[in-house]
C-alpha positions in Angstrom: 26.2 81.3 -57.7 26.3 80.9 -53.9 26.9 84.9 -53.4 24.3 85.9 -56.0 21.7 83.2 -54.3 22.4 85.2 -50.6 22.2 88.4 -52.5 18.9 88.1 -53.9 17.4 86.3 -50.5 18.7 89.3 -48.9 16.8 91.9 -50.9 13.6 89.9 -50.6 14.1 89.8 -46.9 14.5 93.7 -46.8 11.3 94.5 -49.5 9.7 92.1 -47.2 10.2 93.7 -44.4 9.6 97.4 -45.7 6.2 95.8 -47.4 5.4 94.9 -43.8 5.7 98.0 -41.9 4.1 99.5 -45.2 0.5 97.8 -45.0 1.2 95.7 -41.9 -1.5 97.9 -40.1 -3.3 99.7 -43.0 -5.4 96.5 -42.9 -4.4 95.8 -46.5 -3.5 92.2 -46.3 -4.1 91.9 -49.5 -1.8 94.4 -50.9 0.9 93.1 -49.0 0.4 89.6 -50.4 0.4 90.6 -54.1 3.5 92.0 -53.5 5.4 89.9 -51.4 4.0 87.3 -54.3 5.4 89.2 -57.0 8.9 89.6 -54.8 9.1 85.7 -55.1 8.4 85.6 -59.0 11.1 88.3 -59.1 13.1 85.9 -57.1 12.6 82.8 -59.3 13.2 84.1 -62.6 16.5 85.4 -61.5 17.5 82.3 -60.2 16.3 80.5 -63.0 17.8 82.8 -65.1 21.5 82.0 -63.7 20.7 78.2 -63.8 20.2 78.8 -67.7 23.1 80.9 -68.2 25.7 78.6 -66.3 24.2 75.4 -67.6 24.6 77.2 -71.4 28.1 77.8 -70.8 28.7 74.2 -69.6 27.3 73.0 -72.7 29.1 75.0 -74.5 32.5 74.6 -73.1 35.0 73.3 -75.8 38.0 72.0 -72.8 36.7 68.2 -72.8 38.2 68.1 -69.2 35.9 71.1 -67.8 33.0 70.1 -69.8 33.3 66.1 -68.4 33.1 67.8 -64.9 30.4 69.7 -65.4 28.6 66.6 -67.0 29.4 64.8 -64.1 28.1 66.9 -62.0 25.0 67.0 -63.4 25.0 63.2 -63.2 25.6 63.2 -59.9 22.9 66.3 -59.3 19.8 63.6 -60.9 20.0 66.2 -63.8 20.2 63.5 -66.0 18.6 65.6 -69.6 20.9 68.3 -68.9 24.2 65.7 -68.5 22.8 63.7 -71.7 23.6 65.8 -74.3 27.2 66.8 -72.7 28.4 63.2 -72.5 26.9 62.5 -76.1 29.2 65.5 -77.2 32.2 64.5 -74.9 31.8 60.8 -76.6 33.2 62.3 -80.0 35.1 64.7 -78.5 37.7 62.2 -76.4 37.6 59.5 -79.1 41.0 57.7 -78.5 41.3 59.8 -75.8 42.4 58.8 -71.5 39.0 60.6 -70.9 36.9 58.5 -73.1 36.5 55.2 -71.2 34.9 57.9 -68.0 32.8 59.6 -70.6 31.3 56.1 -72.1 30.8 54.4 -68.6 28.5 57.8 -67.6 26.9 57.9 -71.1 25.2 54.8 -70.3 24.9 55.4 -66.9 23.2 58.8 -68.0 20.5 56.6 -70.6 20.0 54.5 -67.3 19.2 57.2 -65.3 16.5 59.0 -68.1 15.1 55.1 -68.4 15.6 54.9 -71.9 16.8 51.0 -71.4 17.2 50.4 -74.7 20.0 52.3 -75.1 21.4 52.2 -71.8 21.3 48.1 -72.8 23.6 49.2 -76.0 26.2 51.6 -74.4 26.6 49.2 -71.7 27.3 46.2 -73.5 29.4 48.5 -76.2 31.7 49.4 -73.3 32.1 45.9 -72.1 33.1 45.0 -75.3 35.5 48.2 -76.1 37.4 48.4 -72.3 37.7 45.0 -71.2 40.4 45.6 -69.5 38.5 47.6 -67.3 37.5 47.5 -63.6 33.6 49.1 -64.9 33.6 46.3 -67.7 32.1 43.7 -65.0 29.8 46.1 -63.7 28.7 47.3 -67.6 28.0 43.8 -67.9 25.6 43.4 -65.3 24.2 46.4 -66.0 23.1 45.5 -69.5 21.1 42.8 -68.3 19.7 45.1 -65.5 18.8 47.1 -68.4 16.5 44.2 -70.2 15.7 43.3 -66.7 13.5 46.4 -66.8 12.2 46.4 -69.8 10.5 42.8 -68.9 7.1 43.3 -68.7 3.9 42.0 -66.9 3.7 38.0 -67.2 0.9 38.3 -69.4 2.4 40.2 -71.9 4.9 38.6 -74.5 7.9 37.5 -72.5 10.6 38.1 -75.4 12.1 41.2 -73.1 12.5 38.9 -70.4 14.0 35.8 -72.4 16.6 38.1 -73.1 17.6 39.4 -69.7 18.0 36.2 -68.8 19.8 35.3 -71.6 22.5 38.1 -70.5 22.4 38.0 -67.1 23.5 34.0 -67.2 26.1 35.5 -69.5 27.6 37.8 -67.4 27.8 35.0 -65.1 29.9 32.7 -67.4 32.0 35.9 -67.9 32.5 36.4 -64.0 31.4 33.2 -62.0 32.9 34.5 -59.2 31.3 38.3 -59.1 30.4 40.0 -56.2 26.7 40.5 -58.1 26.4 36.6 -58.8 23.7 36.2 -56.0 21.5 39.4 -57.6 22.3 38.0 -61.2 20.9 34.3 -59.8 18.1 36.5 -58.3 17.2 38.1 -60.9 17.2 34.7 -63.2 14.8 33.8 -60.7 12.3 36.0 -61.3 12.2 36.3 -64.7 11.9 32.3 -65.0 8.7 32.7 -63.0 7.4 35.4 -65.2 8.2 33.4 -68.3 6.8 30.0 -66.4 3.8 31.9 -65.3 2.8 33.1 -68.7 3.6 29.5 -70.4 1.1 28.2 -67.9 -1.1 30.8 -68.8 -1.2 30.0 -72.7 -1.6 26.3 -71.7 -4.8 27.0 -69.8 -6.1 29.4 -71.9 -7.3 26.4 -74.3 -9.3 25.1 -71.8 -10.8 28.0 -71.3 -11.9 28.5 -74.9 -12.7 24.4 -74.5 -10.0 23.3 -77.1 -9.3 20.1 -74.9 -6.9 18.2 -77.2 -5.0 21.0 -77.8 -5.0 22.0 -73.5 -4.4 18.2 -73.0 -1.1 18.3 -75.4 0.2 22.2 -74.4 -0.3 21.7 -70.5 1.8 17.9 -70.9 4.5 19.9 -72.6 4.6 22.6 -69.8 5.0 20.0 -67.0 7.9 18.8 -69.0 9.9 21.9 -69.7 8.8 23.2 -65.7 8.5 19.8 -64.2 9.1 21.3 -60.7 6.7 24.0 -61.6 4.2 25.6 -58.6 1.6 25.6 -61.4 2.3 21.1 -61.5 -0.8 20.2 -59.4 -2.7 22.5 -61.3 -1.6 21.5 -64.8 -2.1 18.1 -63.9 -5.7 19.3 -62.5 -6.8 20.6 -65.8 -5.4 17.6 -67.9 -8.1 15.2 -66.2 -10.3 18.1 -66.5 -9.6 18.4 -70.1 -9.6 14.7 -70.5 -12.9 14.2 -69.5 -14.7 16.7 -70.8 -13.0 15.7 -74.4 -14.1 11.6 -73.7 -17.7 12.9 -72.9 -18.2 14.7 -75.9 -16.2 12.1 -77.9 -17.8 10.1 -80.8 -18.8 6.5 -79.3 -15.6 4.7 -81.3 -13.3 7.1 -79.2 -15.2 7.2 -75.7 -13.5 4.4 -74.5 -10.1 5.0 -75.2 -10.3 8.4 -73.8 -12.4 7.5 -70.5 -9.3 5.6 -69.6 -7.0 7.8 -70.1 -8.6 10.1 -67.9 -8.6 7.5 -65.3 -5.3 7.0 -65.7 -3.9 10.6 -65.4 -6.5 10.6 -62.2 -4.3 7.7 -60.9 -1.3 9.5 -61.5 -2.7 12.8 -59.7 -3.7 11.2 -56.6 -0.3 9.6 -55.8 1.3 12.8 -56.4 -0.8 15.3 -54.8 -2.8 13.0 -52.1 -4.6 16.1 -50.1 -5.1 18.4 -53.7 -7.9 21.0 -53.4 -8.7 19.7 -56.7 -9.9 16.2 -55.4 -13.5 16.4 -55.1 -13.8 17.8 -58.3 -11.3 15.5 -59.6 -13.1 12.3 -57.6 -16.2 12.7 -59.8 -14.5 12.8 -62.4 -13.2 9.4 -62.2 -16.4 8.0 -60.6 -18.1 8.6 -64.1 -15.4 7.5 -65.9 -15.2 4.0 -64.5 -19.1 4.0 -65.4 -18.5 4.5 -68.9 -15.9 2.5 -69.1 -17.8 -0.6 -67.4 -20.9 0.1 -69.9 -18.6 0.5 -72.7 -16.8 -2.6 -72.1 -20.2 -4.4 -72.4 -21.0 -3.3 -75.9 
């Protein structure tokens, strides 16, 4: 490949250089451009001509040994479609086989590689389960959640991809509590606990958006209790007086009361918590006409 690559450089170099002394000062730049150009095409159909020919009689190699190497070669080349369909192959080929534990650990590396997660997620966690024994069976682990670790998506899309890489990355830590990859596994936990948080929060305040206050009221006091040391707290808390308010003010007269203070108390609550909130003002008006309803209500 090497000799045939030189070779063919060579012979550019030399029509080059005999195209040059050609129409180098016959003023026919143009000429000599064509031609250099269709030297080059020349050039790179040969050489992709070679790269077809040896990668068709890799493929069709029938020693599983040779045709492993060459798979794994393409593996480690980022010539992950061409390596794909070799270790697929190889997988039936060294069934109950030494060779087969190698071939299914860069299988799934291989569906890694072409992002097809999905199946990278499957081979992964099929080797784990079918070579415990092995040294690669922690790393297969983690490597499966990695998998559903990309397939998470945005926080405000459905959250079920990410659910599940944390589900598998806290069990890869109960299989190997003491892993070198414990700290990226917690990491990773981490973040997709935000995104899952974040888009909780999200559906919470959504109804008080679309001015369904009972409902916001009941969904954002069930999000501070599953994320009670939630970043989004103050601002849950903010839109429960909000949406306590607002439901008390357009309230029937037989439920104003009732509802005026509870709004006053959940202010109560907010102000000891978050003394200096941004939300204050806002939230200080709120209150102020509360305990005017409530006084004139009282009356009656």
């Amino acid at each position: 490949m090497v000799y045939l690559i030189l070779s063919l450089l060579k012979t550019a170099r030399v029509v080059n250089i005999e195209l040059w002394h050609k129409h180098a000062f016959s003023g026919n730049k143009c000429t000599f451009d064509r031609m250099k150009g269709k030297v080059l095409f020349f050039l790179s159909c040969a050489l992709l001509l070679h790269a077809c020919t040896e990668y068709g009689k890799a493929v069709k190699e029938t020693d599983p040994v040779k045709k492993l190497a060459s798979a794994k070669q393409y593996y480690e080349d980022g010539e992950y479609y061409k390596a794909l369909p070799m270790f697929e192959e190889l997988v039936g080929l060294t069934r109950g086989k030494q060779e087969a534990e190698e071939v299914y650990y860069y299988f799934a590396k291989t569906n890694f590689g072409l992002k097809d997660y999905y199946s990278a997620n499957y081979y992964f966690k099929a080797y784990a389960k079918s070579f415990k024994g092995s040294k690669r069976s922690e790393e297969c682990l983690f490597m499966a959640a990695m998998s559903s670790y990309q397939l998470s998506p945005n926080y405000s899309l459905d959250q079920l991809d990410s659910q599940v890489a944390i589900d598998e990355f806290q069990y890869f830590l109960d299989q190997y509590p003491t892993s070198s990859l414990r700290d990226s596994a917690n990491k990773l936990i981490e973040i997709l606990n935000f995104k899952v948080e974040k888009k909780d929060f999200e559906v919470a305040s959504l109804y008080v958006k679309t001015e369904k206050y009972k409902a916001a009221t009941y969904a954002l006091q069930e999000f501070i209790k599953a994320y009670p040391q939630s970043k989004f707290k103050e601002e849950a808390m903010y839109l429960i007086i909000k949406s306590k308010y607002l439901l008390a003010d357009g309230s029937v007269d037989s439920k104003k009361l009732y509802r005026f203070r509870e709004t006053i108390e959940s202010y109560i609550t907010f102000v000891s918590a978050f003394p200096k909130s941004k939300y204050l003002n806002e939230l200080d008006k709120f209150n102020e006409k509360s305990l005017n309803w409530v006084e004139q209500l009282s009356k009656q």
